[in-house]
MIMARNU-995295 format. One line per field, with one value per residue (C-alpha): residue number from 1; residue in three letters; x, y, z. Coordinates in nm, 2 decimals. Example, Ala and Ser with C-alpha at 12.3 -4.5 7.8 and 13.67 -1.06 7.14 Angstrom:
BEGIN
num <- [1, 2] .
residu <- [ALA, SER] .
u <- [1.23, 1.37] .
v <- [-0.45, -0.11] .
w <- [0.78, 0.71] .
//
This chain:
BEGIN
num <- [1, 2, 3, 4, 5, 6, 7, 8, 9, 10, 11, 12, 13, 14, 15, 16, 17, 18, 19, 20, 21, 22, 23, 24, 25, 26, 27, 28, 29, 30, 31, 32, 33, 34, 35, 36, 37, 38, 39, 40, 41, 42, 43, 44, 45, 46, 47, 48, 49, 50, 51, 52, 53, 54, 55, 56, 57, 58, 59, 60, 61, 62, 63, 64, 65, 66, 67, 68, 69, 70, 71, 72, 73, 74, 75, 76, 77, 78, 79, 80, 81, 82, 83, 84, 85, 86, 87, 88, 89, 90, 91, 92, 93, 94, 95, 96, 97, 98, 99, 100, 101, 102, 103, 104, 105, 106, 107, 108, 109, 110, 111, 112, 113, 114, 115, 116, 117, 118, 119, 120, 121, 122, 123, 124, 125, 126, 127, 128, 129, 130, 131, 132, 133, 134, 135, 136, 137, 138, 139, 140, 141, 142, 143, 144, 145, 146, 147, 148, 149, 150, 151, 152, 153, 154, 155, 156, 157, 158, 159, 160, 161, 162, 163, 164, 165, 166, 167, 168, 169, 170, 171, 172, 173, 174, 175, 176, 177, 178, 179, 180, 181, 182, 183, 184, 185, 186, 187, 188, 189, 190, 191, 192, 193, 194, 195, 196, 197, 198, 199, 200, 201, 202, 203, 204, 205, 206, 207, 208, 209, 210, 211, 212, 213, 214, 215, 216, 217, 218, 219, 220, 221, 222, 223, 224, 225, 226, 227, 228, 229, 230, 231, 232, 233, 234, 235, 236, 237, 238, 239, 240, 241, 242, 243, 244, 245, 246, 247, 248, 249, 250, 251, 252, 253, 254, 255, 256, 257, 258, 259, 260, 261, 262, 263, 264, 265, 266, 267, 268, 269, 270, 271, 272, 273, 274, 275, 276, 277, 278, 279, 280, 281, 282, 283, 284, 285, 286, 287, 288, 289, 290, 291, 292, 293, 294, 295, 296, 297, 298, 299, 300, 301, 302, 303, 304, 305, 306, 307, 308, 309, 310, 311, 312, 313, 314, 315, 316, 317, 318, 319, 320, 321, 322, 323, 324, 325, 326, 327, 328, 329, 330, 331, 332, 333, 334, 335, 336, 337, 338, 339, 340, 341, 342, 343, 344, 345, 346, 347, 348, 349, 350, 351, 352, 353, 354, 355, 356, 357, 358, 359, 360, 361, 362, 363, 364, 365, 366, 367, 368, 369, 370, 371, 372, 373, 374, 375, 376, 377, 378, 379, 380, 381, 382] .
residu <- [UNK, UNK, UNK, UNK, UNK, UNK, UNK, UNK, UNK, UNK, UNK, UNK, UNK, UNK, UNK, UNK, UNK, UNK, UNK, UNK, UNK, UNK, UNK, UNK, UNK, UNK, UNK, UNK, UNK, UNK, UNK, UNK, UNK, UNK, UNK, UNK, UNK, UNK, UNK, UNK, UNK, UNK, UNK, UNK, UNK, UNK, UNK, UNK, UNK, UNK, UNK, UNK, UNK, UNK, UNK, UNK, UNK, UNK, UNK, UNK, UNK, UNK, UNK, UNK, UNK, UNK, UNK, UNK, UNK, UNK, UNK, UNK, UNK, UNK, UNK, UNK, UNK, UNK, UNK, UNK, UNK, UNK, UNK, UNK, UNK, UNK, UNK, UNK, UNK, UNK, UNK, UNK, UNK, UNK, UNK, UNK, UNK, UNK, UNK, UNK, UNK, UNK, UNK, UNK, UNK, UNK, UNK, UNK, UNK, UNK, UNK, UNK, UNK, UNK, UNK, UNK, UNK, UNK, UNK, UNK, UNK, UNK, UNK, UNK, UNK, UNK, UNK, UNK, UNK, UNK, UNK, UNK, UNK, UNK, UNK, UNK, UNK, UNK, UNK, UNK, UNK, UNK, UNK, UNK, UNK, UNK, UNK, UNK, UNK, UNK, UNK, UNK, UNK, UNK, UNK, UNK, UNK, UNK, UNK, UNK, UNK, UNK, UNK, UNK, UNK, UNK, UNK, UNK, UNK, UNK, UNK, UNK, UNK, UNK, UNK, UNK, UNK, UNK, UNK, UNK, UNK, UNK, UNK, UNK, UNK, UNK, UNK, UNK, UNK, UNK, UNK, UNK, UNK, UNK, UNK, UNK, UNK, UNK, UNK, UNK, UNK, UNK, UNK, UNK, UNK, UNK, UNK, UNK, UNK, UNK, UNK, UNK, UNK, UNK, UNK, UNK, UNK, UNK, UNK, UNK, UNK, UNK, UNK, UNK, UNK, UNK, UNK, UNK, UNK, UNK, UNK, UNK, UNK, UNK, UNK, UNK, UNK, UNK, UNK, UNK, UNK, UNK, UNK, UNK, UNK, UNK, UNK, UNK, UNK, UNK, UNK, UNK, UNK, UNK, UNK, UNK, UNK, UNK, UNK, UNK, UNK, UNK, UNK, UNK, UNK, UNK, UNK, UNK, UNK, UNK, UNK, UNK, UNK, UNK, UNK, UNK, UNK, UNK, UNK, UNK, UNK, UNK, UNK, UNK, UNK, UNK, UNK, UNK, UNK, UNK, UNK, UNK, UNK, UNK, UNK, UNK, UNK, UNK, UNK, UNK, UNK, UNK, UNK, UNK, UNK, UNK, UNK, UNK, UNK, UNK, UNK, UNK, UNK, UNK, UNK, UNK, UNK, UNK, UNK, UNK, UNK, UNK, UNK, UNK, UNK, UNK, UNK, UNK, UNK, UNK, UNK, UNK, UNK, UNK, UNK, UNK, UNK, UNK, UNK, UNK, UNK, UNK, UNK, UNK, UNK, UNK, UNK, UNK, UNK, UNK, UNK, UNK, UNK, UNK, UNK, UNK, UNK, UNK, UNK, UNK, UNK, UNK, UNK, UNK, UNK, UNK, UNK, UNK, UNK, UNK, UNK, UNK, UNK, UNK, UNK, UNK, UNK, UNK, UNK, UNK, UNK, UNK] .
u <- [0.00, 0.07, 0.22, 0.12, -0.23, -0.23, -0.08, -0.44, -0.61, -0.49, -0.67, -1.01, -0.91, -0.84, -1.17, -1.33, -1.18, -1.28, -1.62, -1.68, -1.57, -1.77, -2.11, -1.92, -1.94, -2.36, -2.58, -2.77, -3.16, -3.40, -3.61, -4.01, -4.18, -4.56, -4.68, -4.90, -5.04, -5.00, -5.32, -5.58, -5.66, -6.04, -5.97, -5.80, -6.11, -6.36, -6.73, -6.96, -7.36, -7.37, -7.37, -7.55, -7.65, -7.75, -7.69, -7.81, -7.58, -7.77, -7.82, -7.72, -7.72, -7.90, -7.64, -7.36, -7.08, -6.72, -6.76, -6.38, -6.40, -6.16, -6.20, -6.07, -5.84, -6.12, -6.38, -6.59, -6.59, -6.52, -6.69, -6.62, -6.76, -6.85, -7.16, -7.31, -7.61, -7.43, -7.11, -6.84, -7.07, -6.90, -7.09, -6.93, -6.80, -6.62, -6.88, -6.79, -6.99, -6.85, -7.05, -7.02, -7.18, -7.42, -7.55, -7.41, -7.29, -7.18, -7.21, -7.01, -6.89, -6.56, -6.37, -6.53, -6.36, -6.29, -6.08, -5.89, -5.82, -5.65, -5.47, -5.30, -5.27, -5.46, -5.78, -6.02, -6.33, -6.44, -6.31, -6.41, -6.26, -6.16, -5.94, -5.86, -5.56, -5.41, -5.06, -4.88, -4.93, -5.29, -5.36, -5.58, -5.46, -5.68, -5.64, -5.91, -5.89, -5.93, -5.96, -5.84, -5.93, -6.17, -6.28, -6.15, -5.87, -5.71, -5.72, -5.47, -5.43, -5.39, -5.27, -5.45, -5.30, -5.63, -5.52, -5.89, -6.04, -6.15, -6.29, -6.04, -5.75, -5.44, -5.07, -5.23, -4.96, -5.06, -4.85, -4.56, -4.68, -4.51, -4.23, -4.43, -4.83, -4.85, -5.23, -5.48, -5.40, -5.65, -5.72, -6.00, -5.92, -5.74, -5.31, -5.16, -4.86, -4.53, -4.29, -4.06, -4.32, -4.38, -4.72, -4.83, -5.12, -5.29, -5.39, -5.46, -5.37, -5.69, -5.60, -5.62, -5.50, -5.61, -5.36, -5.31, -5.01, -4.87, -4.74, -4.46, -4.49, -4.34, -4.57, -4.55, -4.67, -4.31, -4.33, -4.09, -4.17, -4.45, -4.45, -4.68, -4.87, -4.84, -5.15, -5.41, -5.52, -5.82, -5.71, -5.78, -5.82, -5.92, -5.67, -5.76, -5.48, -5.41, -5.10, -5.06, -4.70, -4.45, -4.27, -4.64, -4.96, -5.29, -5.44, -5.79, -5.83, -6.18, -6.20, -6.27, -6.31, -6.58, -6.44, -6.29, -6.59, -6.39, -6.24, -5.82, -5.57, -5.15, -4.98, -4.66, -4.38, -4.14, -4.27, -4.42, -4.13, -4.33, -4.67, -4.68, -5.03, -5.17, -5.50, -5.85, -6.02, -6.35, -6.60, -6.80, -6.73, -6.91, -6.67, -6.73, -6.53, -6.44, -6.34, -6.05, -5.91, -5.70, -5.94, -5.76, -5.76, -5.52, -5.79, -5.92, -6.27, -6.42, -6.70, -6.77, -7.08, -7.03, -7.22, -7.15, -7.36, -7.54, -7.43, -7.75, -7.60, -7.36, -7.19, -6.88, -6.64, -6.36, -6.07, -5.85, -5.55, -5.41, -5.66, -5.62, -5.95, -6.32, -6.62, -6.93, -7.03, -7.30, -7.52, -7.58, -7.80, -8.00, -8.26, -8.45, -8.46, -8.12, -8.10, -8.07, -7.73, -7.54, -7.19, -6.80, -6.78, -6.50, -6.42, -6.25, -6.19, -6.14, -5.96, -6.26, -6.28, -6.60, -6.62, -6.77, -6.91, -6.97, -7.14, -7.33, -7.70, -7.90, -7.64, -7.87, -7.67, -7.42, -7.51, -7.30, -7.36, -7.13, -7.08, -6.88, -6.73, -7.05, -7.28, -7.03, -7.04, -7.36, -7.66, -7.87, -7.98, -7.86] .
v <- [0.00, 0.36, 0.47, 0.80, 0.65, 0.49, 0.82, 0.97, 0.68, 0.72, 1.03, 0.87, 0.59, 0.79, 0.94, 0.62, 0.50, 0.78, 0.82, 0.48, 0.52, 0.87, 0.62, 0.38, 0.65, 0.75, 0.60, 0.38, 0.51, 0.44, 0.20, 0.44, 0.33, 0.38, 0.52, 0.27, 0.31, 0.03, -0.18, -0.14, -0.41, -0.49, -0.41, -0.08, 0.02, 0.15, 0.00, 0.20, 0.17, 0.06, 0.41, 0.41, 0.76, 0.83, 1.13, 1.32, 1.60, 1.90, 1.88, 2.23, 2.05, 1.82, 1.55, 1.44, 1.22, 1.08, 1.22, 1.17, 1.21, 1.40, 1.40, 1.66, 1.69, 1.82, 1.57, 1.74, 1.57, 1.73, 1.58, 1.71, 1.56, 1.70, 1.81, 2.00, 1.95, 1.57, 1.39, 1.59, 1.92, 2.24, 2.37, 2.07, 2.22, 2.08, 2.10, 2.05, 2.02, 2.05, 1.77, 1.73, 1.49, 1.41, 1.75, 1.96, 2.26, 2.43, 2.40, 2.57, 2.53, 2.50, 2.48, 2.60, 2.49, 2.89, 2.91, 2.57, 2.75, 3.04, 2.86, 2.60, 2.87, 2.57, 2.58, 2.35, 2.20, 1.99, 1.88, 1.59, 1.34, 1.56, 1.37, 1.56, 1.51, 1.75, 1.78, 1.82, 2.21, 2.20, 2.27, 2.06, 1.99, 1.85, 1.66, 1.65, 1.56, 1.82, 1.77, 2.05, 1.82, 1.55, 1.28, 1.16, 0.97, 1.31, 1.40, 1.52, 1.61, 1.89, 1.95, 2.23, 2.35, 2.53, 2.73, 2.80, 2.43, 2.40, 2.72, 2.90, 2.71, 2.84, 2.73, 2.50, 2.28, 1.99, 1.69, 1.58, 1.19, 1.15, 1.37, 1.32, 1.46, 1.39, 1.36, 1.03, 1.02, 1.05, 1.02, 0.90, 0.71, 0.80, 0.88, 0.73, 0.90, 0.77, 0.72, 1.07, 1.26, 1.20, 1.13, 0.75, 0.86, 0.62, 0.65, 0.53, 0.57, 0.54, 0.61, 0.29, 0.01, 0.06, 0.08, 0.14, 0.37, 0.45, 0.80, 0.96, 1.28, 1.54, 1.76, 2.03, 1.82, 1.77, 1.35, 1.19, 0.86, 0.69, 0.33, 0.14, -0.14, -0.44, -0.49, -0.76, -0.89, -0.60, -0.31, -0.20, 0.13, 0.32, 0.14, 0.19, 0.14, 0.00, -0.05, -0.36, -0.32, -0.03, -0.17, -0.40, -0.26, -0.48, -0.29, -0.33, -0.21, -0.19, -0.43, -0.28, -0.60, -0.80, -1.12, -1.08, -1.00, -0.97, -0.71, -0.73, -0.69, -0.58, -0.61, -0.45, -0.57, -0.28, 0.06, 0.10, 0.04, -0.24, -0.37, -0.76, -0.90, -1.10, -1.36, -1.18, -1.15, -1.34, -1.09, -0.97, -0.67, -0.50, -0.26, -0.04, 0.16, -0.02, 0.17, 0.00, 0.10, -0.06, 0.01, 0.09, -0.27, -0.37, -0.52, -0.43, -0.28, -0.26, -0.11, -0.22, -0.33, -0.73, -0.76, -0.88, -0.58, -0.33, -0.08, -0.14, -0.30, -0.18, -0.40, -0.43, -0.69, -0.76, -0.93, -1.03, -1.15, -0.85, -0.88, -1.19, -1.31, -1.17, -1.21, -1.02, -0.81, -0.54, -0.47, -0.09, -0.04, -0.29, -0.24, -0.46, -0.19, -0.27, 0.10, 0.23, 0.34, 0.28, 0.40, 0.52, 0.46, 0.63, 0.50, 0.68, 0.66, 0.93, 0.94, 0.83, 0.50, 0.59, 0.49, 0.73, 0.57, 0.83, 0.72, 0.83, 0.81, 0.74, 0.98, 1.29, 1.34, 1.19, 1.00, 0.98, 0.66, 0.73, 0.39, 0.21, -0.10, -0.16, -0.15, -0.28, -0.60, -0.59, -0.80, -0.49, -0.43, -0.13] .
w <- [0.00, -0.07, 0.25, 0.19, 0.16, 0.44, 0.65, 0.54, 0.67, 1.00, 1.12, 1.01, 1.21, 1.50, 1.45, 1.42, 1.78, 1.95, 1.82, 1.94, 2.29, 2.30, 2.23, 2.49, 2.75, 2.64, 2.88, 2.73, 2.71, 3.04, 2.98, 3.00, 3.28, 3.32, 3.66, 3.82, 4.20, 4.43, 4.44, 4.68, 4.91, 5.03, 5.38, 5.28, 5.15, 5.36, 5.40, 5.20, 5.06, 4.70, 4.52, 4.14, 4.04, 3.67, 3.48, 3.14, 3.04, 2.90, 2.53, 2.35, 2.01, 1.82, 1.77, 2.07, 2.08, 2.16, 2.51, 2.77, 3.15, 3.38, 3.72, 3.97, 4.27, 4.42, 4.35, 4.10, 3.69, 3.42, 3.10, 2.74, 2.35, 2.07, 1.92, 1.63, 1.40, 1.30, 1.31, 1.10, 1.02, 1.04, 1.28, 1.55, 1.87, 2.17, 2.45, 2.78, 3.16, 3.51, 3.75, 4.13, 4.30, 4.03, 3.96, 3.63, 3.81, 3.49, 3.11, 2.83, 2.49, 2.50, 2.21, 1.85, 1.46, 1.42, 1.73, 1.69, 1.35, 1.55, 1.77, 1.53, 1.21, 0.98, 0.84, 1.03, 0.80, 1.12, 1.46, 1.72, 1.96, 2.24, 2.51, 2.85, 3.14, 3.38, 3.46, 3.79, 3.79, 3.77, 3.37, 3.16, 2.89, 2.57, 2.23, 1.97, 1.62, 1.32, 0.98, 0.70, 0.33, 0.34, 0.61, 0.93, 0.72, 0.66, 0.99, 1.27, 1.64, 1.83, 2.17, 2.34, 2.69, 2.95, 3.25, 3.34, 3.34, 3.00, 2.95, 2.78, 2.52, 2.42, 2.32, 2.04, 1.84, 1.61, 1.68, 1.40, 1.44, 1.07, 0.89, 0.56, 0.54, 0.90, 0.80, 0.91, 1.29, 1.57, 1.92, 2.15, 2.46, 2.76, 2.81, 3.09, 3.30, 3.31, 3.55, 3.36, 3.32, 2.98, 2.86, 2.67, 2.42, 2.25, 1.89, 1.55, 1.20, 0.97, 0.62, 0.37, 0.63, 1.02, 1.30, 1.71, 1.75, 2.06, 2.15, 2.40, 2.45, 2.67, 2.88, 2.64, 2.35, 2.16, 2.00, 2.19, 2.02, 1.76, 1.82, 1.53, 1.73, 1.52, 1.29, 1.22, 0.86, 0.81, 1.07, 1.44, 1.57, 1.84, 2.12, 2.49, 2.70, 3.07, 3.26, 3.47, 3.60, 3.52, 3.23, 3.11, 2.98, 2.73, 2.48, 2.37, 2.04, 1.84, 1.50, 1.18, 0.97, 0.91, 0.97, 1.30, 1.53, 1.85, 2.03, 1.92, 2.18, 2.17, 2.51, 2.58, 2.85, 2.79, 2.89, 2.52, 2.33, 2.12, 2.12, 1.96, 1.90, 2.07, 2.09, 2.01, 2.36, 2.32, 2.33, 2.06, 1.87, 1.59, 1.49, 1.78, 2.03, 2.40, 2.69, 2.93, 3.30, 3.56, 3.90, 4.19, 4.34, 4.01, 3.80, 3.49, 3.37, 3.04, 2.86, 2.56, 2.29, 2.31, 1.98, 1.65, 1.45, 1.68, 1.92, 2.10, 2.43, 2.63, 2.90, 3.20, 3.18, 3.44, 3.43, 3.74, 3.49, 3.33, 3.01, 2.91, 3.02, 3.05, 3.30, 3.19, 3.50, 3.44, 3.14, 3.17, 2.84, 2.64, 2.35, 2.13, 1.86, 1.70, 1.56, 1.87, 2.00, 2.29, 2.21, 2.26, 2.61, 2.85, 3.21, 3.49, 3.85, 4.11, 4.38, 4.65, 4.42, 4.28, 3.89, 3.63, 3.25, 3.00, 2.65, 2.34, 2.40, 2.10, 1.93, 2.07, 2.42, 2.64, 2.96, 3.24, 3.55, 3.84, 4.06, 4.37, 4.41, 4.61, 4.35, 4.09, 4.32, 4.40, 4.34, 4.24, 3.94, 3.67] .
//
């Protein structure tokens, strides 16, 4: 060889060496970690009546739906969904209700297409899906869908930051989910907290094929990572999402094909870093949206329409196995008309324990059931 060749080889060499000993001395990544409470056990929780109350939430449009729960550090629940004259019209706004103790103490409209357009600089054709949290300093923050050109397939999400409640929105950023159109994501169920203080979103992809995704995001909104949960023959969407253990969480996601009746499930064991398949759970699903929780005791609660076509009964399930299996618990709305609708259910528990189930009602208004372990248990009937 050259030697004068290999005399220019050597700086690169040198480089090389200590390049690789700079990525020697980089901590390897921390594993995320979701934040998950220490179960509750029965004689930690104290003795109380069974507790069932039943709620309509005023109707200031024709049409309601998608509906997400938030409750407060001071007990009260803050519901929000959308409504307009139907589903996707431009005159859709995010509506929202302030309830305590099963009285609506408040009722607004929250968040209208014109003002989403301000606050995200994009022109908004429609808007819907809003999904609430609050971080550690007390704001609530909200994501709900938009859509600038065509349907829900073209759609994206916007983070919306409230230092008032709900009542007021401002620092609104769409999230970069892909460095291409970023178009066809969407949100509907619940994030969970991790152990950084990052935020796990779950979401979809909708455009041609159907797909959970699973999002980390700082508390500001900034994508920290876009995991693709790994997809069945005919698409699932719609994932809701419950921790078990810090580093595992199932994933019950809502089937879009017409040859897999069942509500799908991806599990994860590392904090979110991948989300393999796993068996269809065996309950019925007509391509409908199911609502999933890990209740303070470590179990897990789910809402969902256990149907093969019809959203015209609405059930609980429980599992004491980290989603793997299902026992039918509750039916909380049944009709024989099979055009009547009983839909998009969201769970949440407060801090006393007590759960709260929002729905769609007949697509007209939202209905809201707040319950204890007492009554969940119990032998009376809904």
């Amino acid at each position: 060889m050259n030697p004068l060749r290999r005399a220019s080889r050597i700086p690169l060499l040198l480089l090389a060496v200590g390049l690789a000993a700079a990525l020697a001395r980089i901590p390897a990544a921390q594993e995320p970690r979701f934040l998950v409470a220490p179960a509750v056990t029965p004689d930690e929780r104290p003795m109380r009546q069974p507790l069932h109350r039943v709620l309509d939430l005023p109707r200031p449009t024709t049409s309601a739906h998608a509906s997400c729960l938030l409750p407060m550090p001071g007990g009260d629940l803050l519901v929000g969904w959308f409504g307009g004259t139907r589903e996707g019209a431009r005159d859709v706004t995010i509506e929202m209700a302030r309830v305590r103790e099963g009285v609506v103490v408040e009722r607004w409209t929250s968040l209208t297409r014109q003002r989403l357009q301000q606050l995200v600089h994009r022109s908004i054709r429609k808007l819907g899906n809003p999904v609430l949290w609050m971080d550690t300093v007390g704001r609530v923050h909200m994501h709900v869908v938009s859509v600038s050109v065509g349907g829900w397939s073209g759609s994206a999400i916007n983070h919306l930051v409230s230092p008032d409640q709900g009542r007021t929105w401002s620092l609104g950023r769409r999230l970069v989910v892909s460095p291409l159109f970023n178009l066809s994501t969407l949100v509907r169920n619940q994030p969970l907290m991790m152990q950084d203080g990052s935020i796990g979103l779950p979401a979809y992809h909708e455009f041609v094929n159907k797909w959970g995704l699973w999002l980390r995001l700082e508390s500001e909104g900034r994508v920290i990572d876009s995991v693709r949960m790994q997809k069945y023959e005919g698409g699932r969407l719609q994932p809701a999402v419950a921790a078990t253990s810090p580093t595992e969480a199932t994933a019950a996601l809502r089937s879009a094909s017409r040859h897999a009746r069942r509500v799908q499930r991806n599990a994860t064991r590392d904090g979110g870093r991948s989300w393999p398949q796993r068996p269809a759970l065996d309950v019925p699903n007509p391509d409908a949206s199911v609502s999933l929780i890990r209740l303070d005791d470590g179990s897990l609660l789910m809402a969902a329409n256990p149907l093969e076509s019809g959203r015209h009964r609405l059930e609980l399930l429980h599992s004491l196995d980290a989603g793997e299996t299902w026992t039918r618990l509750r039916v909380i709305e049944a009709s024989d008309a099979t055009t009547d609708e009983f839909s998009y259910p969201f769970l949440a528990q407060d801090l006393s324990g007590d759960i709260h189930l929002s729905y769609t009602l007949l697509r007209q208004g939202i209905r809201l059931r707040t319950f204890n372990a007492a009554w969940l248990w119990g032998e009376e009937t809904p």
